[in-house]
NUPATOR-638736 format. One record per residue (C-alpha): x, y, z. Coordinates in pm, 1 decimal, always signed. Layout:
residues N
          u          v          w
          X          Y          Z
...
***
This chain:
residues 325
          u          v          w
     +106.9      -74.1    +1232.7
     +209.2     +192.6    +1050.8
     +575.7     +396.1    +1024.4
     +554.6     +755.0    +1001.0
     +814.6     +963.7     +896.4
     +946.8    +1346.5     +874.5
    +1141.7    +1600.5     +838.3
    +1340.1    +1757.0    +1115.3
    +1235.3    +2096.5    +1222.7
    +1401.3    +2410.5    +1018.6
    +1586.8    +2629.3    +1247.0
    +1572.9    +3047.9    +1133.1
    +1833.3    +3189.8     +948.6
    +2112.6    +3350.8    +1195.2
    +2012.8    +3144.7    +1512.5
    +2248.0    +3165.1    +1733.2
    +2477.6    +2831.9    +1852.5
    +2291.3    +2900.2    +2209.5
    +1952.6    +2853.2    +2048.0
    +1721.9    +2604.4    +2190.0
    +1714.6    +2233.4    +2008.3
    +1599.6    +1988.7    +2255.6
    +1259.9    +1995.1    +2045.9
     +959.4    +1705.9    +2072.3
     +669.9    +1636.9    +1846.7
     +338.8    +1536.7    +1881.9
     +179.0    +1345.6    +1554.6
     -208.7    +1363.3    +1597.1
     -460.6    +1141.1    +1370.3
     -799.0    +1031.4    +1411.1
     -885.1    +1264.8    +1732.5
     -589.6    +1073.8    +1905.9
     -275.9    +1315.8    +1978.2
      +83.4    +1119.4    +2036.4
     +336.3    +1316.6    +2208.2
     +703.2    +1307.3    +2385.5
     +859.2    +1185.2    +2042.4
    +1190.2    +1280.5    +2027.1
    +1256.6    +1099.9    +1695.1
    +1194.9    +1191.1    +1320.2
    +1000.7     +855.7    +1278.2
     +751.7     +665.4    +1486.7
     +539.2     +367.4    +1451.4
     +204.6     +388.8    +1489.0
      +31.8      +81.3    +1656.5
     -318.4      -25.2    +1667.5
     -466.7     +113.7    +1313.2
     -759.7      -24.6    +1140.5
     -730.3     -213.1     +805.6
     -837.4      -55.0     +503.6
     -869.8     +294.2     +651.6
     -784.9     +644.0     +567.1
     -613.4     +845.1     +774.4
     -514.0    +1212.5     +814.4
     -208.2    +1243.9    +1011.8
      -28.2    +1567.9    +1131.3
     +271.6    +1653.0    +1344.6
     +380.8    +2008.5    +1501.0
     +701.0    +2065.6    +1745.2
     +672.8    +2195.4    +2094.1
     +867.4    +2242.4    +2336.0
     +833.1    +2202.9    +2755.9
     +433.7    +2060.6    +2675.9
     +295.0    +2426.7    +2641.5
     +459.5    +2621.2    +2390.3
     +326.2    +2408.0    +2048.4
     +423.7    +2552.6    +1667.6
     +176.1    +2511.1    +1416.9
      +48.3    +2198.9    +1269.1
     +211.1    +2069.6     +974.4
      -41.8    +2024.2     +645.4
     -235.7    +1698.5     +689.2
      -39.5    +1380.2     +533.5
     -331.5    +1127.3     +359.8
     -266.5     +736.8     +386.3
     -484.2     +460.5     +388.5
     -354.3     +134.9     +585.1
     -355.4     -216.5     +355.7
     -617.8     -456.6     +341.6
     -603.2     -712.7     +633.6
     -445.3    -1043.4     +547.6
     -295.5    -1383.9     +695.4
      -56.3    -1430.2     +432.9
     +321.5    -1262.8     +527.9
     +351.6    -1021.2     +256.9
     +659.2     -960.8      +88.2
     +841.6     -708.3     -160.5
    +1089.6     -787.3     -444.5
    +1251.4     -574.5     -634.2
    +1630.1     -549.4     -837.3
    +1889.4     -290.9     -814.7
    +2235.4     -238.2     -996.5
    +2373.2     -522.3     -764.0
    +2105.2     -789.7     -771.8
    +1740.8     -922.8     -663.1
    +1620.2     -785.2     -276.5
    +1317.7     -872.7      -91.6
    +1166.9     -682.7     +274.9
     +860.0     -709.8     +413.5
     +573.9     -437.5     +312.4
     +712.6     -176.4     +520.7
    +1022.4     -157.1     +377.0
    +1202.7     -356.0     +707.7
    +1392.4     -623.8     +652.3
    +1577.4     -600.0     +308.5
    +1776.7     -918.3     +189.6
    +2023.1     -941.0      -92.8
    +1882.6    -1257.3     -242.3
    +2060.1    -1299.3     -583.6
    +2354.9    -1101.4     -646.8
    +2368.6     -969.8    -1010.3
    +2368.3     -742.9    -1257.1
    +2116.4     -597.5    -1519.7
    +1768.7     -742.6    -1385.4
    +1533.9     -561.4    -1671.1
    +1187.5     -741.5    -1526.2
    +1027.1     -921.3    -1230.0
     +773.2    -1109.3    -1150.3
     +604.6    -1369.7     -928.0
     +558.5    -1732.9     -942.8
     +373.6    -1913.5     -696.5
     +634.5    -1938.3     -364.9
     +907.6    -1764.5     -635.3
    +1037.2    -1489.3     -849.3
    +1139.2    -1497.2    -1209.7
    +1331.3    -1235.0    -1385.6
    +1466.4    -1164.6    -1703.6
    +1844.3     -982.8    -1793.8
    +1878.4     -687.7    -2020.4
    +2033.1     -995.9    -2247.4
    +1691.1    -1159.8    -2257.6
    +1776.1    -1420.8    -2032.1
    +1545.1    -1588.5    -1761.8
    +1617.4    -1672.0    -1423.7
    +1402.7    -1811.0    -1122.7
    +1463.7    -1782.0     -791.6
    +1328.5    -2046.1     -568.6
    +1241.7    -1980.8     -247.9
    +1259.9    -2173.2      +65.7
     +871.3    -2257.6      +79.4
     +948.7    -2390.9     -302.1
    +1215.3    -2595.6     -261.3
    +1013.9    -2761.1      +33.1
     +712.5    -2815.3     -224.7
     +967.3    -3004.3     -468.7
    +1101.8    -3215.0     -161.0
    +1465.6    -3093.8     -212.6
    +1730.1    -2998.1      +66.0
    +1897.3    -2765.3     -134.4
    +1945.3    -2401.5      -24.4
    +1725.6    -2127.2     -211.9
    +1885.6    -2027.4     -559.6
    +1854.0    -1878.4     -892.6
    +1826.9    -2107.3    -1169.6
    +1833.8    -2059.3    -1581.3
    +1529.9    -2120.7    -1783.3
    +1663.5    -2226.4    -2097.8
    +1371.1    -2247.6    -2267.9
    +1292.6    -1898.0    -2271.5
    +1506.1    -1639.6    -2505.7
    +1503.7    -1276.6    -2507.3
    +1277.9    -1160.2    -2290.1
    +1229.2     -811.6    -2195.8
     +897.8     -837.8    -2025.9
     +721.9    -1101.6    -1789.6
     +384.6    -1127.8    -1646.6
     +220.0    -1422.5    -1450.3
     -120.8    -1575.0    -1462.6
     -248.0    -1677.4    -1105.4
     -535.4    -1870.2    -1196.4
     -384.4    -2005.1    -1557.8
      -79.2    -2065.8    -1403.4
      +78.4    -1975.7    -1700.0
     +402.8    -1733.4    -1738.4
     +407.2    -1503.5    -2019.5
     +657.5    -1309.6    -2185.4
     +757.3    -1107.2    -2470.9
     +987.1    -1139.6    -2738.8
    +1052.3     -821.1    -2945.1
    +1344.8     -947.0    -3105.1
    +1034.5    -1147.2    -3301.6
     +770.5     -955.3    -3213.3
     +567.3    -1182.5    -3039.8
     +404.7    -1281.6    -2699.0
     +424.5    -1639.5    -2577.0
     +291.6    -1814.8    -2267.0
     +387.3    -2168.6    -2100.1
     +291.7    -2378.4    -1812.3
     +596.6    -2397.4    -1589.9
     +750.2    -2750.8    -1441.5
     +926.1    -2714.1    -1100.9
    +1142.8    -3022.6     -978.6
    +1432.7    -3108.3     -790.0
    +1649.0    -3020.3    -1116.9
    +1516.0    -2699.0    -1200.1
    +1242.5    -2553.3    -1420.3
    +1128.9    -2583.8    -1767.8
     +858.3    -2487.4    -1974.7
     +597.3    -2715.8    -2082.6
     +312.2    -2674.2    -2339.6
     +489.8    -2318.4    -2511.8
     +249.4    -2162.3    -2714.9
     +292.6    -1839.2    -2898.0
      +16.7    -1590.0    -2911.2
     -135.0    -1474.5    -3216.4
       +6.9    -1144.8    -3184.3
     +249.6     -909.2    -3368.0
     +402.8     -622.5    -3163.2
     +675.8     -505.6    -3000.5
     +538.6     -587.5    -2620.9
     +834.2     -399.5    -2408.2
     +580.9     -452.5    -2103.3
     +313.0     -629.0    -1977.1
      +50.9     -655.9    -1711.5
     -263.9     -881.7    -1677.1
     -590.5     -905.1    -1489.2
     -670.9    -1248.8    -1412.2
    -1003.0    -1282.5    -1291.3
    -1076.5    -1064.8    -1609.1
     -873.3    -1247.2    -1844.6
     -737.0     -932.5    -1993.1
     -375.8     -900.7    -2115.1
     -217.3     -523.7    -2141.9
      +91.6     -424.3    -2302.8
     +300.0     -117.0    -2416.2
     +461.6      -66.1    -2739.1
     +644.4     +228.5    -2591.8
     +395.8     +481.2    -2813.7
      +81.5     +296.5    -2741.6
     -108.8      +65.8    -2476.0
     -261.8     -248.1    -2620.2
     -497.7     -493.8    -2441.4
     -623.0     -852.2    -2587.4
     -742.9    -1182.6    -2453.5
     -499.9    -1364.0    -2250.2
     -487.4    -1601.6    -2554.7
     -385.1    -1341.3    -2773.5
     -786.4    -1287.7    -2945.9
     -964.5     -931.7    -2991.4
     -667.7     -684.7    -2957.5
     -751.8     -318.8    -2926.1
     -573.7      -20.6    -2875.1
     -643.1     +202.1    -2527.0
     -445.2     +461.8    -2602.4
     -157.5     +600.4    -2821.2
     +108.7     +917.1    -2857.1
     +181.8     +856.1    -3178.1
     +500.0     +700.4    -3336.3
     +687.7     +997.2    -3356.9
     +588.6    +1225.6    -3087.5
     +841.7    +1210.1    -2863.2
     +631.5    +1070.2    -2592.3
     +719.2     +687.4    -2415.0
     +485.3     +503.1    -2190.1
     +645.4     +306.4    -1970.9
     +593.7     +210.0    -1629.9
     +229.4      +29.1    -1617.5
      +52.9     -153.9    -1404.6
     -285.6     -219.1    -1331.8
     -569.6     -119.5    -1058.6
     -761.1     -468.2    -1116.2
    -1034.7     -341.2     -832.8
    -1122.6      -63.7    -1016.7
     -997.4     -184.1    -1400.3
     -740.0     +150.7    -1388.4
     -385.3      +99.9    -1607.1
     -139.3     +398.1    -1424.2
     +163.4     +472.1    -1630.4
     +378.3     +739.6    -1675.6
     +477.2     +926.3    -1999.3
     +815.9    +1090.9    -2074.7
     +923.8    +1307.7    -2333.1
    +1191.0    +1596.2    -2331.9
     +959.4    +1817.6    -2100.3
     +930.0    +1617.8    -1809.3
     +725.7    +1319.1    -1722.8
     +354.8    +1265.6    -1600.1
     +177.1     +982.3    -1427.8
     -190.0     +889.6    -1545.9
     -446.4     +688.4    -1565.6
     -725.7     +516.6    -1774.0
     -985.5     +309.0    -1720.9
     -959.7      -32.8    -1926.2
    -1265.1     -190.2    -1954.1
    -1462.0     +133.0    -2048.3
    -1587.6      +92.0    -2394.3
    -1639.1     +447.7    -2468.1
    -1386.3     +717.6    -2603.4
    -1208.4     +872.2    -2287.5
     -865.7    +1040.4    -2261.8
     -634.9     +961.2    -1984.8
     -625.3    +1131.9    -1627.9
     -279.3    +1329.0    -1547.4
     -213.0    +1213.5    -1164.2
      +86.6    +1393.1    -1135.0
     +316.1    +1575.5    -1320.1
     +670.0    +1694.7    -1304.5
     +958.0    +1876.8    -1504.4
    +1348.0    +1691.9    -1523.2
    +1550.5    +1933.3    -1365.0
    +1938.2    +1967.2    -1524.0
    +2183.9    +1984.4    -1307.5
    +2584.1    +1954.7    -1439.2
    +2757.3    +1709.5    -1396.7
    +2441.9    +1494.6    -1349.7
    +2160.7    +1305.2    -1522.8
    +1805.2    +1448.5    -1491.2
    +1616.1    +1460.4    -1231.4
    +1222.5    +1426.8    -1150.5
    +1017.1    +1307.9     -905.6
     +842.9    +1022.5    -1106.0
    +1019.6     +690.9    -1139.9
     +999.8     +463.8    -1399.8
     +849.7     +168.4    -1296.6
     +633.4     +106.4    -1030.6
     +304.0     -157.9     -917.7
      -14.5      -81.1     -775.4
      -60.5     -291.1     -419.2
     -401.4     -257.4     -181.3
     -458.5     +110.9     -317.8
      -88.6     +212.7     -339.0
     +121.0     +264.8     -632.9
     +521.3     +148.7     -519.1
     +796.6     +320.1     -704.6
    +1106.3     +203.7     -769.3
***
């Protein structure tokens, strides 16, 4: 199932009030031709996993006279799975979760200044722009520590100014970076019916100001930005390298990663006073390379306002797709 969505049809200039408006559209993909919607957005039923499609839709009106066929729109479904997949993410007023279309959005913690996510096991922890840590405990984790008690956020005292986190599936080990220090530390985490601590804290031999991270598991790779440069090392902290640098003072941040493990691709985008760019590099290529530009686009001024672009900040690559938000 797929939801497809578009823009209403633009009417010519100096159309008069008794112009016809009653229009339909037809959305055709994959030889198959859907018409009688009367709607800007339809859901598609009965697509294949992992598939690419190329769907188009055109306006007609009493089933004969058909306008032209709007430029082909490329998507690729997600990977089958039996797992309910979710989406979290934090806005100005808290921590939300929906489902993977984007239905279903829940406040689930409401506050302020969430500066980084991410996932452990059935929950999410996330860090303040004061360095703080919080997790959130699901339902399905307070039924794995046997307590009654309604879902909540919690403190993690142990931890102190964080600004990024990343989590280690098979390790099952949380990391996190201090730049206060300028250092990286990971830690087994304790769940129980009182709340969460850290055990086993170890900080990794490491020296940098991490402002985020990412890691591939299965390749036991951790990657990091300095804001001028991304940095990739052992997930215990051995044989750090550089991938790829602006240079301290040219006016260029990196920010935004996250990784393509099928493929071993970091996407990022880079800002500077021009406008921003998304690319990509490939991070287990031992050879010299430069980074691919993806996309590119110019901040737009307008008074009164901040800048504008089209290319967010952050974002995470999911079953081919990079989410921005």
């Amino acid at each position: 199932m797929s939801i497809f969505q578009f823009s209403k049809l633009d009417f010519v200039l100096q159309t008069g009030n008794g112009a016809w408006r009653k229009w339909k559209y037809s959305i055709q993909y994959d030889s198959r031709n859907i018409t009688g919607i009367s709607d800007t957005e339809y859901v598609i039923e009965n697509l294949r996993p992992s598939t690419f499609y190329n769907i188009q839709v055109r306006a007609y009106v009493q089933n004969h006279f058909f306008g032209p066929l709007s430029p082909p729109v490329k998507g690729r479904t997600l990977r089958e799975s039996g797992h309910n997949i979710s989406f979290y993410w934090s806005a100005h007023n808290g921590l939300y979760e929906t489902n993977a279309i984007g239905e279903n959005v829940q406040l689930l913690v409401p506050t302020n200044n969430i500066s980084m996510l991410t996932w452990f096991d059935d929950s999410v922890v996330y860090a303040l722009n004061n360095g703080s840590v919080f997790l959130y405990e699901s339902e399905a984790s307070r039924v794995a520590v046997n307590s009654n008690l309604s879902p909540k956020a919690i403190p993690i005292s142990d931890i102190k100014y964080a600004k990024s986190l990343a989590y280690d599936y098979i390790g099952q080990k949380l990391y996190w970076s201090n730049p206060k220090e300028q250092s990286m530390f990971r830690s087994n985490m304790k769940l129980s019916s009182t709340g969460a601590r850290c055990e086993l804290k170890e900080r990794l031999p490491i020296v940098t100001m991490a402002w985020e991270m990412a890691l591939d598991c299965p390749e036991g790779l951790l990657i990091w930005t300095t804001g001028h440069s991304l940095e990739k090392a052992k997930l215990n902290g051995q044989y750090q390298g550089t991938l790829y640098q602006t240079g301290l003072f040219s006016g260029v941040r990196i920010l935004g990663i996250t990784l393509d493990t099928y493929q071993s691709r970091i996407y990022w985008v880079s800002r500077s006073a021009a406008g921003s760019t998304l690319q990509r590099l490939g991070y287990n290529i031992k050879s010299a390379q430069l980074p691919m530009v993806i996309e590119k686009s110019q901040l737009a001024f307008v008074p009164g306002k901040k800048e504008c672009g089209s290319i967010t900040s952050f974002g995470t690559y999911f079953a081919g797709k990079r989410v921005t938000y």
